[in-house]
N, C-alpha and C positions, 0 to 999 in steps of 0.2 A: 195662390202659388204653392198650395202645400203639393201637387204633386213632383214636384221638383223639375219642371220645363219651364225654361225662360222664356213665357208669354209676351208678346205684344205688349200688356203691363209690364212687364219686366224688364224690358230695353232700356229702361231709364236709368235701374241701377246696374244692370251690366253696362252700360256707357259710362258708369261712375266709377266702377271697378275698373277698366279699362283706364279712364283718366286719371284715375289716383293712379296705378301701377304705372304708369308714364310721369305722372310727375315726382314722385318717390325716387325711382330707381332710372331717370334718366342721367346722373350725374356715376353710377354705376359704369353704363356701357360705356364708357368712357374710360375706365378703371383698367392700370395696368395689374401685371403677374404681383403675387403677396406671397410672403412666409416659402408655402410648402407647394404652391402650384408648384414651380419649378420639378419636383418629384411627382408631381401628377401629371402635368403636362409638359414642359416646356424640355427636361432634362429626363423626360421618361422614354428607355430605349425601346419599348414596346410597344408603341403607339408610332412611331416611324417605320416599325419594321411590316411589310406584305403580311408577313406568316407570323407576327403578333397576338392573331385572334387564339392559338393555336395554345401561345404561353397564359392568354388571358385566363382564359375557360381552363385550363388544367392547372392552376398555381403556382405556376413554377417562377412567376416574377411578384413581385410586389407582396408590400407588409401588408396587404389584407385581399381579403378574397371578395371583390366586388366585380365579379366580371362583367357585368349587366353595366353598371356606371362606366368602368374601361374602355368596355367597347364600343358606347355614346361618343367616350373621349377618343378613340380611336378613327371612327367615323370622322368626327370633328377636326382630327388631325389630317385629315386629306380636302375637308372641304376650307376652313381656314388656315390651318400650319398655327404659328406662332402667334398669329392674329388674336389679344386676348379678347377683341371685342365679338367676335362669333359667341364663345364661351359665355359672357356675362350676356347677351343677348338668349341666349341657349337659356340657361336658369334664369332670368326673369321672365319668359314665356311659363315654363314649366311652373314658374310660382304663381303665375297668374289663371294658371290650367287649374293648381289646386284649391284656388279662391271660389272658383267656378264650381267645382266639384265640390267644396264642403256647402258649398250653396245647396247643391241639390238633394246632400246628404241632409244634412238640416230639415230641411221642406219635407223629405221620406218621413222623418224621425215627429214629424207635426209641427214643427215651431212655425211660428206667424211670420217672422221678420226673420226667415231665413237667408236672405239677401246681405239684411246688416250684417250675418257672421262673415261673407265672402270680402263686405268692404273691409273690415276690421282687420281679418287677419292678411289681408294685399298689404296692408297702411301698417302694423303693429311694429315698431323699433325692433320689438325681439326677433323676428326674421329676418331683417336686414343682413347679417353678418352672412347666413347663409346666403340669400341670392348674391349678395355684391361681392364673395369670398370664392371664386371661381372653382376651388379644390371642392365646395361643399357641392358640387354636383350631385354626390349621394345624397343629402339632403332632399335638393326642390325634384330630384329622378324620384328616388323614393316613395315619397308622399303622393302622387296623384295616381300612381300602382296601386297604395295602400288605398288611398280614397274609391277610388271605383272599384276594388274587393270590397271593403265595407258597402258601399251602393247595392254591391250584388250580393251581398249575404243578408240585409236589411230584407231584398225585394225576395230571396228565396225563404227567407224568416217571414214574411207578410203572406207570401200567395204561395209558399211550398208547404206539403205538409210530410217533408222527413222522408218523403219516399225515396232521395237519395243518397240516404245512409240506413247501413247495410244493420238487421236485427238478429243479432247473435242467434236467439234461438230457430229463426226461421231460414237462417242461411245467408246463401245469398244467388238464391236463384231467382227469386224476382227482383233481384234490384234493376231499378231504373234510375240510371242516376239527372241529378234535377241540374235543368242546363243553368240556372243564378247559381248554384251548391259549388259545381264542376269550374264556370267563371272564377268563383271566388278566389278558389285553392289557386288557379293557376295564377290570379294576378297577384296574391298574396305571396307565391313562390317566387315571380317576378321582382316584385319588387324585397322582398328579404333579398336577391340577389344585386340588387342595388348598393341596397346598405340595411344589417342585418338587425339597428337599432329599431326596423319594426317588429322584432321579434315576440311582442306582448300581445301581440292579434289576438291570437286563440283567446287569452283571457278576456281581453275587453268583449269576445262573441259571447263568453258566459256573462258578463258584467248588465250587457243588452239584453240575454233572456231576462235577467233578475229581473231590470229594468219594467223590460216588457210585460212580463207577467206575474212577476214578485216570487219567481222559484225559478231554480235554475233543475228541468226534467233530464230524465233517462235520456231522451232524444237529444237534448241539448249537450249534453254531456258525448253523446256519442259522435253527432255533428262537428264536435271540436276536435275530436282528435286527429286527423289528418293534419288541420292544422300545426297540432301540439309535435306531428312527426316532422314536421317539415323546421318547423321554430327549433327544438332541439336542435335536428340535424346540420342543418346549418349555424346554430348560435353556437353549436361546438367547435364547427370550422372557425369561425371567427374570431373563438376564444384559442384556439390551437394557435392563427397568426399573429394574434394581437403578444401572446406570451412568448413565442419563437420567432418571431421578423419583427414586428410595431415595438417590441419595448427590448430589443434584446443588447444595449446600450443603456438604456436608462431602465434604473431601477425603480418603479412606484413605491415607495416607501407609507403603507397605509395605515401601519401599526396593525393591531388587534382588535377582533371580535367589536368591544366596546368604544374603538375609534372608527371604525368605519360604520356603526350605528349611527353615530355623531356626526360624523360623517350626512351619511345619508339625510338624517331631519335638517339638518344644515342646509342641504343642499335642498329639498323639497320646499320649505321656506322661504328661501333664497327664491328659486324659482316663482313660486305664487305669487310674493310680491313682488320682482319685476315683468311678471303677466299682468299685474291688477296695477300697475306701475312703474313706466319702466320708463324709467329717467336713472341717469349716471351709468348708461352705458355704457360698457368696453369692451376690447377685446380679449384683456386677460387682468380679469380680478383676481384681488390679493388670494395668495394659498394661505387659509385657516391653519394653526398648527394643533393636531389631535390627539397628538400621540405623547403623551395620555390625555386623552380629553377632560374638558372641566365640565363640574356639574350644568354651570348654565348651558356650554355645548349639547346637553342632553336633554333640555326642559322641551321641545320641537313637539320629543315623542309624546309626554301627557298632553301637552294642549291638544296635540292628533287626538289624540285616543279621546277628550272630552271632546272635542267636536264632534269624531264620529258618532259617539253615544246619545249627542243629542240628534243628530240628523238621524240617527235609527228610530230615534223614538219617534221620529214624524216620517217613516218610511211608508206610510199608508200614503198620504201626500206627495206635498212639496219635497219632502224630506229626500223623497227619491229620485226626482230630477238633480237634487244639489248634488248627492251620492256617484249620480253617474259620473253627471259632468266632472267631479271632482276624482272620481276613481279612476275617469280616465285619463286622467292628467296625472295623478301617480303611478298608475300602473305602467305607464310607457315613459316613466322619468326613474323607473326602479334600474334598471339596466345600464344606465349612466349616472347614479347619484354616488357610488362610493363604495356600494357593497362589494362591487367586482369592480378590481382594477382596471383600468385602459392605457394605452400608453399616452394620451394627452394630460394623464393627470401629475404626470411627471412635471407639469409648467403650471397648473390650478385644476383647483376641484369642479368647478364651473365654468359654463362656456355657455352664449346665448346660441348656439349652434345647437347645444344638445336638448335646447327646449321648443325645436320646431315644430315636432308633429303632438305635443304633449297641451304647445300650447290653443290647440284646437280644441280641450277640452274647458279651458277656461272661457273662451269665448263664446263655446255653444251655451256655457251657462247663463252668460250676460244676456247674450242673444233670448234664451227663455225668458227670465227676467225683465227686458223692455219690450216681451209680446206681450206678456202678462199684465204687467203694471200702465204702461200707457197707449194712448190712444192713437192714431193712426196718425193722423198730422204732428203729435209730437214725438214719437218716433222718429217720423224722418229728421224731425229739427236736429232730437237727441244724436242720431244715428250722424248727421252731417257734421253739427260739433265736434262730437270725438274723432269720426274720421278725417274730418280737416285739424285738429288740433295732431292726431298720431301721425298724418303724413306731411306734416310739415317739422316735427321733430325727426321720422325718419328721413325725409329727404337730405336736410343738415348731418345725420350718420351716415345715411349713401355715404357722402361727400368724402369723408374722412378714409375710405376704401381706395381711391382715388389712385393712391402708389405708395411704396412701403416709409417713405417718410413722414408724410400725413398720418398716416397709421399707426405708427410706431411712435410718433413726438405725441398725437392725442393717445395714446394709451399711459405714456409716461405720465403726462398729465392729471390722468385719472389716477396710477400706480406707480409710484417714481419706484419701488422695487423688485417691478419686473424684470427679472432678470432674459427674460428670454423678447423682451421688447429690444431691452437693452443690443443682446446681441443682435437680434435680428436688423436693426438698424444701425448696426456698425458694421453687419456686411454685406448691407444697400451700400453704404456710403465707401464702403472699399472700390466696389465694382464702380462707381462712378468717381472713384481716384481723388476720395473726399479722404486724405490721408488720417490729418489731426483732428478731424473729427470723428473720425472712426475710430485712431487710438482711444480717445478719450472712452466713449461708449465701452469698447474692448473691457478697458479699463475697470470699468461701472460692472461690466457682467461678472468680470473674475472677483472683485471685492465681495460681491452677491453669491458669486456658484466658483469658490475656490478649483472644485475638484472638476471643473468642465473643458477637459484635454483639447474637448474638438476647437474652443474657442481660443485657448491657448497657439494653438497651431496656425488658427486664421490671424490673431493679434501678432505673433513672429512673422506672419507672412505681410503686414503691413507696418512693422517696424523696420522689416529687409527694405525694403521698398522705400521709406523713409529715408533710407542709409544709415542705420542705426545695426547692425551686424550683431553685435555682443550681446544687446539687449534682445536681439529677435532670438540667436541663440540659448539664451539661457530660455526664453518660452517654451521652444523646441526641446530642450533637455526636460523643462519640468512636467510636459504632456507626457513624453517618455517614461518618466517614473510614475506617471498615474496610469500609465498604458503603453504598456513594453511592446504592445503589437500593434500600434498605430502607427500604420503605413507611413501617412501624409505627415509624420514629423520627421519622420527619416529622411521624406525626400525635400523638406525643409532646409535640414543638415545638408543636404546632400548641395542643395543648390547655393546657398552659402560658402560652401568647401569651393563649388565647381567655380564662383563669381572670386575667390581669394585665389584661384587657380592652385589649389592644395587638390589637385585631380587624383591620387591614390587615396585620399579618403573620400573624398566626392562617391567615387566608384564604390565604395565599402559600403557607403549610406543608400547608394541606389541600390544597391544587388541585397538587401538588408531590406529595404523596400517592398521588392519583387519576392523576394523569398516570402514575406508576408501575403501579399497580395500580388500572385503572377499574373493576373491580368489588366493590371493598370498602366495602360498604354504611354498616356503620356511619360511615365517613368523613365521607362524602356527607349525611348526617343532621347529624353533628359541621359539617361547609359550610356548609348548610344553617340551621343556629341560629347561626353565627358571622355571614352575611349577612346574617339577621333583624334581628338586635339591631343591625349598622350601618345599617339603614334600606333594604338593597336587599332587601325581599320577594318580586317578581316572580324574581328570580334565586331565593332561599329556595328558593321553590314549587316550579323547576324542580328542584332538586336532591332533595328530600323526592321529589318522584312518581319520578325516575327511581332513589330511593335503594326504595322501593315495588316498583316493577318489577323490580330485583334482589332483594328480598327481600320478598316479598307477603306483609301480616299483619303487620308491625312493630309494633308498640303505641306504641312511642315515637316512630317515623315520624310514623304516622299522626296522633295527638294533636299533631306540630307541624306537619304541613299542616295541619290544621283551626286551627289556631290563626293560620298565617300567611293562611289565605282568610279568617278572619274578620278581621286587621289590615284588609286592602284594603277588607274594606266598613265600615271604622270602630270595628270593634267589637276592638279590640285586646289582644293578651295578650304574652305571652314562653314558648315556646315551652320545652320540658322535655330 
């Protein structure tokens, strides 16, 4: 099976692969909206809109530039709507696509028991978060773009001989470019437009020449650089929105030089062992504190540095299979380990999200490893073991994806000081009019994250609600002092004022709002019935049509302009 088609022989464990990924992740498809879909799907104005495609591909919406994934979700917005089970059926296809393909990829590269990598990494816990996490659509899109670039630069590194990159000194009038070469770059462009954490390609193609022939030549070097233009160019976009839209609210506090070192061997660590074992899973591990980092924080780097020395010294060998596999699992965990901030790391340093495509190089090592060392019937034994022993721990995490309760109580579980569990699950339980236990939670976040206004605002908004006025008040006031231009605490105030019928400050607090934020619709509506009932209608009216014209089709709008034009001609109501 080394040429990577799934033979007649081979049906057996693609039927396996097949039936692990169905028993794995069928307790997924079943899985409501989590965390941040809502900003990706559910509450994202771009994916309802015709002419959407239009804001996709040119940046003008969203904290990151994946238009490639967007417009997946776009599509998907017309064939399901809200329906989260299209979505979670969508990325477990897609992850079962890249099972398939690291299969093949494996087989190109020689390994015997190419197959076992494809079962491994369908089954492995650490994927989970990404298929069963509906937002990680850039994830399982991603990866099988990247996989079949890698297949096609493998097959133009095996049967091309360079004749599609162009030699400085000879010009470039005889190029012909080599149609794997020409594949690659495009799927490679592809999928970086996915999500741009594939952005390490170009190096792992030098990492491969090494590999392959124990030097990395002038052609190899020249080969890459397409690549290396396309990885910059885009890894700049990415880093342009992740600093101005993804974090521009939350500050990544990373310290210096010597903490985000620490940082990083931290995190590579971290990683390895829950690749080589991955038990006590979660959603959001403890955040390490680095800044200043302590000496232990920093021991990561000599063990690195003695490991590699010894695996050099056996690069003539074995030494050089462990190398890759192992290089290629660093070299695509460098971009997410600490060196360069992200705006997720405002909640933890690590995420088993950002070990999904990294941890293909862990597995391809195993995978060498049980071609090499056993025999063909005990292979399979080995090979079914561990895959029925990892998908039967992943199936029990599917589970826990389920809806943000389950999610949010097993993460506390694991981390009773996550603070952003905390909140996220007190405002699940808002929307489901889960009052006192949503204060409580509230509660839990602010003692954790003092200075987190937004939470502040949503805890006054279910203390109002409680009938608790004074206490939601003061919330309102203290977001206010931590963010004098926080709309949504104004119009907090405002609704509080409007429910005491103190309507001239009601009105103070909206039009304070809006001056913030003129196009927050529902305000203008909330204005709107607060001028009504003081007797200024023509004002009303003005505010309802231009609250319309931001948002066309209001039902609740609309019912109080019709009710404020029928005040003027005598015929009067109160407005809803």
């Amino acid at each position: 099976m080394n040429s990577g088609k799934i033979t007649p022989r081979g049906l057996i464990p693609a039927f396996l692969i097949l039936l692990a990924a169905g028993y794995v992740f069928a307790p997924a498809v079943h899985g409501g909206w989590l965390w941040d879909d809502d900003q990706e799907v559910t509450r994202n104005p771009v994916l309802a809109e015709p002419a959407g495609l239009a804001k996709i591909w040119s940046g003008s919406a969203g904290a990151d530039y994946f238009p490639l994934k967007t417009t997946v979700q776009w599509v998907g917005w017309r064939l399901w709507g809200a329906n989260p089970a299209g979505y979670h059926a969508l990325s477990i296809l897609l992850h079962v696509t890249s099972a398939f393909l690291f299969w093949r990829l494996l087989a190109k590269l020689g390994l015997r028991a190419a197959w076992v990598g494809g079962l491994l990494f369908v089954v492995h816990p650490l994927a989970v978060e990404s298929v069963a996490w509906a937002a990680e659509l850039k994830n399982t899109l991603s990866l099988p773009l990247l996989l079949l670039a890698m297949i096609a630069y493998v097959d133009f590194d095996q049967k091309g001989s360079g004749r599609g990159i162009a030699n400085p000194a000879a010009g470039f009038r005889n190029l012909r470019p080599d149609p794997f070469y020409s594949l690659s770059l495009a799927l490679f462009l592809l999928a970086m437009l996915a999500k741009s954490s594939v952005v390490m390609f170009p190096v792992v193609i030098l990492l491969h020449a090494w590999w392959r022939r124990g030097r990395i030549g002038a052609a190899d070097v020249r080969a890459s650089i397409p690549f290396f233009a396309v990885s910059a160019g885009l890894g700049l976009v990415t880093f342009w929105f992740q600093h101005h839209r993804a974090m521009q609210s939350d500050l990544v506090l990373a310290g210096g030089p010597l903490s985000r070192m620490a940082c990083a061997g931290l995190a590579l660590a971290f990683y390895l062992g829950k690749s080589v074992f991955p038990f006590a899973l979660s959603p959001i591990y403890p955040r390490w504190e680095i800044d200043p980092p302590s000496l232990a924080q920093m021991a990561p780097w000599p063990v690195f540095a003695i490991l590699i020395g010894w695996l050099w010294s056996g690069r003539a060998g074995w030494g050089r299979h462990v190398l890759f596999g192992l290089g290629f699992f660093a070299i695509n965990l460098l971009p997410v380990a600490g060196l360069v901030t992200i705006s997720y790391m405002h909640v933890t340093w690590v995420a088993d999200h950002f070990a999904y495509l990294p941890l293909l190089g862990v597995i391809g090592l195993a995978v060498a490893g049980l071609g090499r060392c056993a025999s063909q019937p005990m292979l399979w034994v080995l090979a079914l073991l561990v895959g029925a022993g990892l998908a039967w721990q992943s199936r029990a995490y599917a589970a826990v994806f389920r809806d943000e309760d389950a999610l949010w109580t097993y993460t506390l579980r694991r981390n009773p000081d996550a603070w952003a569990a905390h909140y996220n699950l007190a405002t699940y339980l808002a929307h489901r009019g889960e009052w006192e236990r949503s204060a409580s939670e509230y509660t839990e976040t602010l003692r954790l994250r003092p200075a987190f206004f937004e939470a502040r605002v949503n805890f006054g908004n279910v203390l109002a609600y409680e009938g608790r006025p004074a206490e939601a008040a003061a919330q309102y006031e203290e977001a206010l002092r931590l963010n004098p231009a926080y709309a949504d605490a104004r119009v907090g105030l405002g609704n509080l004022l409007a429910r005491a019928h103190r309507l001239p400050e009601a009105i103070a607090e909206y039009a304070e709002a809006l001056r913030l934020r003129p196009d927050y619709a529902e305000v203008r509506t909330n204005l709107g019935n607060a001028l009504f009932i003081a007797g200024r209608t023509e004002e009303a009216i003005v505010q309802y049509e231009e609250a319309l014209r931001q948002k066309p089709g209001d039902l609740r709008t609309q019912r109080s302009l019709e009710v404020a034009r029928q005040a003027l001609r005598g015929d009067g109501a109160e407005p809803r």
